[in-house]
C-alpha positions as CSV (number, residue, x, y, z in Angstrom):
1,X,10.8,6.2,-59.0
2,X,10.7,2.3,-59.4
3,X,7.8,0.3,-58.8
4,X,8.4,-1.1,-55.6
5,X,8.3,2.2,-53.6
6,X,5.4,3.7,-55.3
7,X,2.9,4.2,-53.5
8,X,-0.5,2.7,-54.5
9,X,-4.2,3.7,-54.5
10,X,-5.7,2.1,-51.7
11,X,-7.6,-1.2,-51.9
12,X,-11.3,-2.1,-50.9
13,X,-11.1,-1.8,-47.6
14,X,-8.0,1.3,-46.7
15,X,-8.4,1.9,-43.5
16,X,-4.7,1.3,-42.6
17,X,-4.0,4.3,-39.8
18,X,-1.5,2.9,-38.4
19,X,1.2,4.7,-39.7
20,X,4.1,3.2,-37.5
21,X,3.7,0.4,-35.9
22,X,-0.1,-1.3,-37.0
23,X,-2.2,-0.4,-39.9
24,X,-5.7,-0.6,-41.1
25,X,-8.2,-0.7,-38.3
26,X,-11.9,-1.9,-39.1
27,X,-13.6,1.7,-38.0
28,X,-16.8,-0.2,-37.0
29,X,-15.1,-3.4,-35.8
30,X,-18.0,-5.0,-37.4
31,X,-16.0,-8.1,-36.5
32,X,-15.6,-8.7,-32.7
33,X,-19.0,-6.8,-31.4
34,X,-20.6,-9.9,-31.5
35,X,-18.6,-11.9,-28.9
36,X,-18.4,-8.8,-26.6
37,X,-21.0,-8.8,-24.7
38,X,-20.2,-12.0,-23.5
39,X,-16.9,-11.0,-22.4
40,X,-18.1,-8.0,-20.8
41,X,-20.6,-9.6,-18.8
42,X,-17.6,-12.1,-17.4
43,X,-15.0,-9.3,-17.0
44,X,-17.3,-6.9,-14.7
45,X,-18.0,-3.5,-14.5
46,X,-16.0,-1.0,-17.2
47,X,-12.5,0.6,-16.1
48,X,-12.3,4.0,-15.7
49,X,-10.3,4.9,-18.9
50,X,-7.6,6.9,-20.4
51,X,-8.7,6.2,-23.9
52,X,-11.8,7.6,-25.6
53,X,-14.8,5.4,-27.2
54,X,-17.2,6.3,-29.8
55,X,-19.2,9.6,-29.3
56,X,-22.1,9.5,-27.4
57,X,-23.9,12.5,-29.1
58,X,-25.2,10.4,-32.2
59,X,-24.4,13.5,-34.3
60,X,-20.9,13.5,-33.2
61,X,-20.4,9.9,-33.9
62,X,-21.8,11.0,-37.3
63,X,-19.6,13.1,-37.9
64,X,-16.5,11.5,-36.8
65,X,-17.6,8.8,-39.0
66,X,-17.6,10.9,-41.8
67,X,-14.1,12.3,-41.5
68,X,-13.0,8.4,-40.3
69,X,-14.4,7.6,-44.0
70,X,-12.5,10.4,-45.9
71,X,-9.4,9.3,-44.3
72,X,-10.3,5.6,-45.0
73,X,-10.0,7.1,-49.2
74,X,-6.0,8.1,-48.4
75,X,-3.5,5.4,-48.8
76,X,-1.9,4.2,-45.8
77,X,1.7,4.5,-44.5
78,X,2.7,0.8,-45.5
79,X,2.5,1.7,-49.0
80,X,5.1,4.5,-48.8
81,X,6.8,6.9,-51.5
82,X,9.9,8.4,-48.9
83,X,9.4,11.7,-48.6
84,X,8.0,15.1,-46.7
85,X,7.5,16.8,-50.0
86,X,3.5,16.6,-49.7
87,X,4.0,17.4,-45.8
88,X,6.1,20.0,-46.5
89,X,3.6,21.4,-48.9
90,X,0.5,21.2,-46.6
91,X,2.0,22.6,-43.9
92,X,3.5,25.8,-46.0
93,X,-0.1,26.3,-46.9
94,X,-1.4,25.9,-43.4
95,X,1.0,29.1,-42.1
96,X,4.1,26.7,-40.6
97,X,2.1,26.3,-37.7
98,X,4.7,23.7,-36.6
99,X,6.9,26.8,-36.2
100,X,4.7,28.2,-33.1
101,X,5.8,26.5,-30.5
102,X,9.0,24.5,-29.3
103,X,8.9,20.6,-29.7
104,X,10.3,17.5,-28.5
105,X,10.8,15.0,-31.5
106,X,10.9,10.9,-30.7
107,X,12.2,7.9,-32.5
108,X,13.4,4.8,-32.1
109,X,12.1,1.4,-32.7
110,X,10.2,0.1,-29.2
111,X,9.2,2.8,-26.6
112,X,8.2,5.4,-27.8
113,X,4.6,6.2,-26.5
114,X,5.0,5.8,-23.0
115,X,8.3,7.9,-23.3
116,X,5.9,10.4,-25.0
117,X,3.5,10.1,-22.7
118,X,5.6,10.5,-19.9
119,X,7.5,13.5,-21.3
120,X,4.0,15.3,-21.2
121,X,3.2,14.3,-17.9
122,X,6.4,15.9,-16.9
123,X,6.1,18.8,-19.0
124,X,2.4,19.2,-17.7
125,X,3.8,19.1,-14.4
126,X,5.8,22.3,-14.6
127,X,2.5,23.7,-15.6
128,X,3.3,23.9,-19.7
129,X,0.7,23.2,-21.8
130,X,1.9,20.2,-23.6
131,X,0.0,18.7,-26.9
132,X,1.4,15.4,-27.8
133,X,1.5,13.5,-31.4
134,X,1.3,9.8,-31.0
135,X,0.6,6.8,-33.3
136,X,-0.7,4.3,-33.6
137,X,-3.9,4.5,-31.9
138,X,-5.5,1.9,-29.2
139,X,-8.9,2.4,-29.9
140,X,-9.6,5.5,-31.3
141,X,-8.4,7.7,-33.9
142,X,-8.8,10.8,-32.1
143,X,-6.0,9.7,-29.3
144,X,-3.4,10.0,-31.3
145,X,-3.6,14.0,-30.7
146,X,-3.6,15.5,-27.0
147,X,-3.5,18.4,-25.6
148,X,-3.3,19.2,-22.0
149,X,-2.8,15.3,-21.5
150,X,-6.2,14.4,-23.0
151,X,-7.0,13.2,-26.6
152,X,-9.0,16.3,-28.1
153,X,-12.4,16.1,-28.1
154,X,-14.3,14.4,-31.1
155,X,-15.8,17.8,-31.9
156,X,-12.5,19.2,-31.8
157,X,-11.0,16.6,-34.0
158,X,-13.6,16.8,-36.5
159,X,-13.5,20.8,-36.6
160,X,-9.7,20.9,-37.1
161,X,-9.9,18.4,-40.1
162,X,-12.5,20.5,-41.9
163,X,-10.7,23.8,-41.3
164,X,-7.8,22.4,-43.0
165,X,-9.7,20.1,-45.7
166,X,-9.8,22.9,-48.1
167,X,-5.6,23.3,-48.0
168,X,-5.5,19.3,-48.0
169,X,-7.4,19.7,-51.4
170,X,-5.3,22.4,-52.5
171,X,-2.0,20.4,-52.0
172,X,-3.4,17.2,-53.1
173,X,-4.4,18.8,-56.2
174,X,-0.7,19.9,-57.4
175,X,1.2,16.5,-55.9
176,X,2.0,13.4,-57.8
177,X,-0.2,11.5,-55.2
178,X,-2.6,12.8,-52.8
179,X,-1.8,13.1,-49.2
180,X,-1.8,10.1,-47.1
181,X,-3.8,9.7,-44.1
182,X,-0.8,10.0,-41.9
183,X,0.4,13.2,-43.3
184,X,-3.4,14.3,-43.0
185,X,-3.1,13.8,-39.6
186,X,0.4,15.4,-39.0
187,X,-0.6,18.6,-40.6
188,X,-4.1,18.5,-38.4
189,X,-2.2,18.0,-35.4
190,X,0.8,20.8,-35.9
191,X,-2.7,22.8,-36.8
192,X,-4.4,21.7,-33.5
193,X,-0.9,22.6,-31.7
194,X,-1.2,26.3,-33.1
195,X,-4.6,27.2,-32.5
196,X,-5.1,25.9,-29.0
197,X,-1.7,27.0,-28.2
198,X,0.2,24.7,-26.6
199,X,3.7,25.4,-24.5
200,X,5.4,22.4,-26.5
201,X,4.5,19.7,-28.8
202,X,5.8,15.8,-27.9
203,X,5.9,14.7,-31.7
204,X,6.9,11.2,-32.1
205,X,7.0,10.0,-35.7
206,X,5.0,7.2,-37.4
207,X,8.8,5.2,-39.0
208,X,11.8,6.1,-39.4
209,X,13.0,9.8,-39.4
210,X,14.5,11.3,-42.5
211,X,11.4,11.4,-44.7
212,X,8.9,10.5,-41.6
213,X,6.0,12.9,-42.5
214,X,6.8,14.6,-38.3
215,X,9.9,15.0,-39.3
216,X,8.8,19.0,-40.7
217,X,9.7,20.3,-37.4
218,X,13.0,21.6,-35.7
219,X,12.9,20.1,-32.6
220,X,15.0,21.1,-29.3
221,X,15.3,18.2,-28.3
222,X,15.8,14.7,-30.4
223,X,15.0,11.5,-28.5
224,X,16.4,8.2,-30.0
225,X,14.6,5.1,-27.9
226,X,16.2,1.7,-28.4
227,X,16.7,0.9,-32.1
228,X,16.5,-2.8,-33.3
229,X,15.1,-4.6,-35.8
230,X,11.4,-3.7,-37.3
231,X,10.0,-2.8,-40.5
232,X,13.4,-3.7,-42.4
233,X,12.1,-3.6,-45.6
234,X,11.7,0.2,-45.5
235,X,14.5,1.2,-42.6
236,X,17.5,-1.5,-43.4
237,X,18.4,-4.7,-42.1
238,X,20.5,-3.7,-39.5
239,X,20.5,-1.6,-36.2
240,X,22.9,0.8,-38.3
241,X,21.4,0.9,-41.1
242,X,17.9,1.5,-38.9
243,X,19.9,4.1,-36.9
244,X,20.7,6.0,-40.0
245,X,16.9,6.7,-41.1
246,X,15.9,7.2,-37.4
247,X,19.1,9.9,-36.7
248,X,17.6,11.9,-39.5
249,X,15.2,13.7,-36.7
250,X,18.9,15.3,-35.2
251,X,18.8,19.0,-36.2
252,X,21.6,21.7,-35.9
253,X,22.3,22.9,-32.4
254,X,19.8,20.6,-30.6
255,X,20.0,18.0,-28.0
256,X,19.8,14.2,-28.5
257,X,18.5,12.2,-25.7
258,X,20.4,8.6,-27.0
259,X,18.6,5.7,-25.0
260,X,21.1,2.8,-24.7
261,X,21.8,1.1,-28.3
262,X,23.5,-1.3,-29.7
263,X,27.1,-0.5,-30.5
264,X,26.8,0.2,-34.4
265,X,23.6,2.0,-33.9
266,X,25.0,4.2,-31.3
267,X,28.3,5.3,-33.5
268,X,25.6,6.3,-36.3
269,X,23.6,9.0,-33.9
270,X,27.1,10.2,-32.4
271,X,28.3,10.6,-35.7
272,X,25.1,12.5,-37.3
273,X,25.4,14.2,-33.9
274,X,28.6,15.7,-34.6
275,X,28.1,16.8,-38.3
276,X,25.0,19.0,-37.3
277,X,26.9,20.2,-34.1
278,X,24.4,18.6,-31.6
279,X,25.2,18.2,-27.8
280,X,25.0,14.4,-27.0
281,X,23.3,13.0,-23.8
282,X,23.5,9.3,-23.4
283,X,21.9,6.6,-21.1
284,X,24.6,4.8,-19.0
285,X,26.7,7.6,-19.0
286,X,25.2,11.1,-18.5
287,X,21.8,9.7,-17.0
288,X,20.5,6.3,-16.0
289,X,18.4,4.5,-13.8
290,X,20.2,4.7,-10.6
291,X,18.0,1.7,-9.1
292,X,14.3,0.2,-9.2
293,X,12.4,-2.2,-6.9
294,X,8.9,-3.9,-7.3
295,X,6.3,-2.3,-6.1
296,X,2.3,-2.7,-5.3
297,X,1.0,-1.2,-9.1
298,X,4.4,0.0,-10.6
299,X,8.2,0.1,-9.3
300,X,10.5,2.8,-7.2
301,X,12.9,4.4,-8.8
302,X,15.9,6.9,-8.5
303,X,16.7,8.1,-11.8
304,X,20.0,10.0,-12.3
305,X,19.4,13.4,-14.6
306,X,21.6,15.6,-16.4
307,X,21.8,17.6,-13.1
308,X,21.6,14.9,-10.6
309,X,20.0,12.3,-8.4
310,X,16.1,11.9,-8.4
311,X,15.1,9.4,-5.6
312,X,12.1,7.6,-4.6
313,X,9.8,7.9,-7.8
314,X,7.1,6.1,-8.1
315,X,6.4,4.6,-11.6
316,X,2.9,2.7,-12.2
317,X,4.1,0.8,-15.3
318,X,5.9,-2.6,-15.0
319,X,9.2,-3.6,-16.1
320,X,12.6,-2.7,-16.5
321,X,12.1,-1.2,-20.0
322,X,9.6,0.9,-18.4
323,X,11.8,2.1,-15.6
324,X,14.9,2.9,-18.9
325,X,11.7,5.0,-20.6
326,X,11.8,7.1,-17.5
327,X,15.0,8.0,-17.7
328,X,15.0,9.0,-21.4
329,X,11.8,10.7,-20.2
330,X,13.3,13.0,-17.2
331,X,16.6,13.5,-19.4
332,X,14.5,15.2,-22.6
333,X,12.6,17.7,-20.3
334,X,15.9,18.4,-18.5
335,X,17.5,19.1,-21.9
336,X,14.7,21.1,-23.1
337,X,15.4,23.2,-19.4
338,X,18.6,23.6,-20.6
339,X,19.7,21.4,-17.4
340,X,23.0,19.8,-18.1
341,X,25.9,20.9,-19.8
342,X,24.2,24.5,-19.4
343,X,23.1,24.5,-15.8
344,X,23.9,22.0,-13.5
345,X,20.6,22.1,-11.6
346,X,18.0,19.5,-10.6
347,X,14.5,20.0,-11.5
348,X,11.9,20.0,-8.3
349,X,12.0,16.4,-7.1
350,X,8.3,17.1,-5.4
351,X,6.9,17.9,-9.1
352,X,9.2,14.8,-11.1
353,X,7.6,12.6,-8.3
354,X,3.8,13.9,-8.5
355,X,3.9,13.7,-12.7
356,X,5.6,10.0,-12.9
357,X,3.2,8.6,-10.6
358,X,0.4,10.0,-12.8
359,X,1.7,8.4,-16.2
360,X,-0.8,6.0,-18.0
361,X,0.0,4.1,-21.1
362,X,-2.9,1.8,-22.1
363,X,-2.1,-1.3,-23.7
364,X,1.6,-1.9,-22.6
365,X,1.6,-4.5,-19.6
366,X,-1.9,-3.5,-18.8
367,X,-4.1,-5.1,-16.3
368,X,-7.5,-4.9,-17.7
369,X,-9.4,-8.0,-15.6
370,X,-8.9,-10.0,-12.5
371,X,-10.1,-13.6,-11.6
372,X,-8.0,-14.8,-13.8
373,X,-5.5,-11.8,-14.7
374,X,-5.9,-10.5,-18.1
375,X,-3.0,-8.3,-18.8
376,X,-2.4,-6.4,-22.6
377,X,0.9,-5.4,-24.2
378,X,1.3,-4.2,-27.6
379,X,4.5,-5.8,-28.1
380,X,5.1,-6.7,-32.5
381,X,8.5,-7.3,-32.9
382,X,10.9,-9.5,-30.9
383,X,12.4,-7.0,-29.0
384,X,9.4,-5.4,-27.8
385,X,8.3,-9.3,-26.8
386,X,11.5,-9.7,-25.0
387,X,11.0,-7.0,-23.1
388,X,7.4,-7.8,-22.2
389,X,7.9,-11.4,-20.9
390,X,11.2,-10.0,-18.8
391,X,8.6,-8.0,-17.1
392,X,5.3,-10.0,-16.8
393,X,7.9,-12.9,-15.1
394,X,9.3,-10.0,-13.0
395,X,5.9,-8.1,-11.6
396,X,3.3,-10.9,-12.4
397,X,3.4,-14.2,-9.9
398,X,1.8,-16.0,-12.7
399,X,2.1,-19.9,-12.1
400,X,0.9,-20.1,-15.5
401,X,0.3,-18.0,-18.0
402,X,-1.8,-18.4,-20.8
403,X,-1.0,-16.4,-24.5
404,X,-3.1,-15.1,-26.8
405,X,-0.9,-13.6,-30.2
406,X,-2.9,-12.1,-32.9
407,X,0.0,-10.5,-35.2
408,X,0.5,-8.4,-38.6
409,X,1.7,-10.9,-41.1
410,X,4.7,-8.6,-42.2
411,X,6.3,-8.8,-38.9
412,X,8.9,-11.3,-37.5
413,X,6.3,-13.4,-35.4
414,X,8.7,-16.3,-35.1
415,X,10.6,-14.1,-33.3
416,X,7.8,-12.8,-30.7
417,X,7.1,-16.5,-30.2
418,X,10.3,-17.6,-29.3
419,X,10.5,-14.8,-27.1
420,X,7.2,-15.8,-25.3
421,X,7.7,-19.4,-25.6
422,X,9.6,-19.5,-22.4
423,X,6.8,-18.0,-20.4
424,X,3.9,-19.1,-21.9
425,X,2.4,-22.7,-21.0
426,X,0.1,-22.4,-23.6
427,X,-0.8,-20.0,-26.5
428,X,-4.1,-19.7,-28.2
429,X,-3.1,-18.0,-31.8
430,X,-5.9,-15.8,-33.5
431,X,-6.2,-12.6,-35.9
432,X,-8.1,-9.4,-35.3
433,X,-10.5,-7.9,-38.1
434,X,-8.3,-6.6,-40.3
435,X,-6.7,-7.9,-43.2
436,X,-3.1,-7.0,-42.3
437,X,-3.4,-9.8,-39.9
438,X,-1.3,-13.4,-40.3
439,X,-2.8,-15.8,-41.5
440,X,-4.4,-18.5,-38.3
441,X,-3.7,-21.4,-40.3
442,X,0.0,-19.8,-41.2
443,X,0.5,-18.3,-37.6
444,X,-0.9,-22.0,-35.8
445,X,1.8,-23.6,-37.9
446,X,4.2,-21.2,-36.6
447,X,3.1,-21.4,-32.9
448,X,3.5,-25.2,-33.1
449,X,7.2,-25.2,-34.2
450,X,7.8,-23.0,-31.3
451,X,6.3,-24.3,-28.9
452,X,4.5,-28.4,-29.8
453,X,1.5,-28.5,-31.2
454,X,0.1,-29.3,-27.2
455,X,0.8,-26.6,-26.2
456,X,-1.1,-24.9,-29.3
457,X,-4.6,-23.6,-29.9
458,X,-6.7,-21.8,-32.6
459,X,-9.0,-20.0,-32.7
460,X,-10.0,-17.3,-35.7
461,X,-11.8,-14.8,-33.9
462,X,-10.5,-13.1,-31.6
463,X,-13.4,-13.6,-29.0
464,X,-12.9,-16.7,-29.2
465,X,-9.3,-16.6,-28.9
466,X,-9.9,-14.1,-25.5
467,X,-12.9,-17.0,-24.0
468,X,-10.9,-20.2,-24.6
469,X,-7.4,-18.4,-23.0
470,X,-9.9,-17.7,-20.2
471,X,-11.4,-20.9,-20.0
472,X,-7.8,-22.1,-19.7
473,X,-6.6,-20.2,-16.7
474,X,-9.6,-20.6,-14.7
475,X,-8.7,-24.2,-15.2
476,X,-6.1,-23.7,-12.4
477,X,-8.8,-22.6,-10.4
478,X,-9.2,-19.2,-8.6
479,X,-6.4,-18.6,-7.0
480,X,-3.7,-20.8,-8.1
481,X,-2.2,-17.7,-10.0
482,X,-3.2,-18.1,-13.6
483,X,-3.2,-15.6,-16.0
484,X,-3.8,-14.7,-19.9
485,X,-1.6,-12.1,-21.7
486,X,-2.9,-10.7,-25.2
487,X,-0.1,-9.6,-27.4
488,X,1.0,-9.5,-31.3
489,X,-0.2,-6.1,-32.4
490,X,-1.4,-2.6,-31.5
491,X,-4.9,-3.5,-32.9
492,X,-5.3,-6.9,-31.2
493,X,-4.9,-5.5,-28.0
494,X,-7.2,-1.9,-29.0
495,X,-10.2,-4.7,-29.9
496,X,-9.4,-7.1,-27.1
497,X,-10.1,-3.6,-24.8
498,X,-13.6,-3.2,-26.8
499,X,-14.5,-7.1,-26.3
500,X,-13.4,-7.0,-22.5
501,X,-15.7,-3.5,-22.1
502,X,-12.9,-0.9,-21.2
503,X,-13.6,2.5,-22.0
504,X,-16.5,2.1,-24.0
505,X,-18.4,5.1,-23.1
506,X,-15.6,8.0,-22.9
């Protein structure tokens, strides 16, 4: 194995959980709780949240700590060594337990959590209980496994991790390299899966597909979101080349859900498709959104199935790419029905309309303050930006909206900031508290070749960075329509949730 894809011990400070998208989250975020109270004061009373906070019980919060801390020792996913040979190992010891129920298995490059979560909503729905694998995490470690639509308790977390600590010894003990703290967590969640029991698991994987640590499983149903161009160093430099790691989650006899693609991306899942003998659906063709309007808190939609016509949903999510996530959505539980090509049969339209209007996914276009409008989005690479400022122009009446980008310095930020530039008046640049994070000084230089260094501000910390966008919209006064948008990274917008008080006590 040559150096490059080694994977390395992990440095002084390992914390890097993100394992997809982000990576290496202060636990404490020692950093930003000493601007937040400030911010808290100014943004109001706490939302009620989807997302849980630190343990109340000081006990609990021990403990979590604890098991936070042993996973801080495991090297993180951006120092990779392709394989599922460890998983594979961990999960043979553990019983398959990934074998006890059915799954839905999701890739792709943007999209993929809210299709997730909106796949369990629907499964939930039709009263299945559904356990769902997500990463990376908002706030807290423990969301990233659900069962019955919730993140599992803390005590529940902490349990499963020391029930299987003894078999992630064991394996780490007769690998080359120890388990990393995404494959910890894929093993404690297939456990977590087994024991409660769930109906059916909504995996999605962390990057990639082939040798993505999820990708143990044989799903029913394989769903591809759109594929472009993020984290080319490890998938390929090319939608094809992309689609060729991320088709590696299409098993033999199953159904792929194929969100639309670009051309050459699309011809690699058809192909892969066709060697394994997998039936095919695709967006545009076999389902679709039909049609979608504005509306107050979300959009209406009618969504064509595999089976048919599903009129007047109600999504409370903004944007187009939203309303496309649906579709994949409703199409991946119709497959897993066996609706389509099977049975040409819609699902109850009363139930599809009760579990899409229920659908949460915090931090993507979400409103977390008024007077001004403070909206999140975890957009990181410039599609996912593109898609955000086509839908905070289309839902949001901002006459002028203020940015605040903290990004991870191995993405392609010049690309997210041309794709705000046209929607942004101004944009304050910042980091959040990890060291994953650009560079201000690199970042501000950045920022001002896209957009003039007038239009340019920096600030280091992020609370900071959240006061002075503030500042700046209010600026316009009341209600003249100003607004702030925090975007860059998964973690910038987690800790800008902390420093604005949302969910702090769940």
């Amino acid at each position: 194995m040559s150096d490059e894809h080694r994977p390395h011990e992990p440095e002084d400070s390992p914390f890097e959980e993100i394992v997809g998208e982000e990576t290496d989250r202060d636990p404490d975020l020692a950093v930003i709780e000493a601007g937040s109270r400030t911010l808290r004061a100014q943004a109001g009373p706490p939302q009620q949240d989807v997302v849980p906070g630190r343990p109340e019980d000081p006990e609990v919060d021990r403990q979590l700590r604890r098991v936070e801390d042993e996973l801080a020792t495991r090297w993180g996913e951006t120092k990779l060594e392709p394989s599922v040979k460890r998983i594979a190992a961990l999960v043979d010891v553990l019983g398959e337990p990934q074998r006890a129920y059915p799954s839905v298995h999701i890739t792709g490059t943007n999209g993929k959590t809210s299709t997730a979560r909106m796949i369990e909503a629907l499964f939930a729905a039709f009263e299945l209980r559904p356990g769902r694998y997500s990463s990376p995490h908002v706030q807290s470690v423990t969301e990233r496994i659900s069962i019955d639509g919730a993140p599992v308790p803390h005590e529940k977390f902490i349990e499963t991790y020391d029930d299987i600590k003894p078999y992630i010894e064991l394996v780490d003990s007769q690998q080359d390299y120890r388990l990393s703290f995404f494959e910890v967590l894929t093993g404690m969640a297939y456990a977590a899966f087994a024991d409660a029991p769930v109906d059916v698991a909504v995996v999605e994987v962390g990057m990639g597909g082939t040798w993505d640590a999820t990708n143990v499983i044989d799903a029913n149903v394989a769903v591809i979101t759109p594929i472009s161009l993020d984290h080319t160093d490890r998938l390929g430099e090319t939608p094809e080349q992309i689609a060729v790691e991320k088709s590696g989650i299409v098993k033999p006899d199953s159904t792929v859900v194929l969100a639309q693609q670009p051309v050459e991306a699309a011809s690699v899942v058809l192909k892969k498709a066709v060697e394994v003998d997998a039936t095919v659906a695709r967006e545009g063709m076999e389902f679709g959104v039909v049609s979608r309007e504005l509306a107050v808190g979300g959009q209406q939609l009618t969504l064509r199935g595999l089976g048919g016509e599903y009129p007047d949903i109600f999504l409370p999510l903004h944007g187009a790419h939203m309303a496309h996530n649906a579709a994949v959505a409703l199409a991946a539980v119709e497959a897993f029905f066996g609706i389509g090509q099977q049975q040409a049969r819609t699902l109850d339209i009363d139930v599809i309309r009760q579990a899409f209007a229920s659908v949460t996914s915090p931090g993507r276009l979400e409103v977390v303050r008024t007077s001004p409008t403070v909206v999140l989005d975890a957009a990181h690479n410039p599609g996912g930006a593109r898609a955000t400022a086509e839908a905070v122009s289309e839902a949001f009446g901002f006459t002028r909206l203020v940015g605040v980008v903290g990004p991870s310095g191995d993405k392609d930020v010049r690309g997210m900031l041309e794709a705000f530039e046209p929607i942004f008046a101004e944009v304050v640049v910042t980091r959040n508290s990890t060291h994953r994070a650009m560079d201000v000084d690199e970042l501000a230089g950045l920022a001002v070749e896209v957009f003039g260094e007038e239009r340019v501000q920096v600030e280091p910390r992020l609370d900071s960075a959240l006061e002075e966008a503030i500042t700046l919209a209010e600026e316009e006064g009341e209600y003249a329509g100003a607004g702030v948008l925090v975007t860059g990274s998964v973690i910038t917008v987690g800790e800008a949730r902390l420093l604005l008080g949302v969910g702090r006590n769940r």
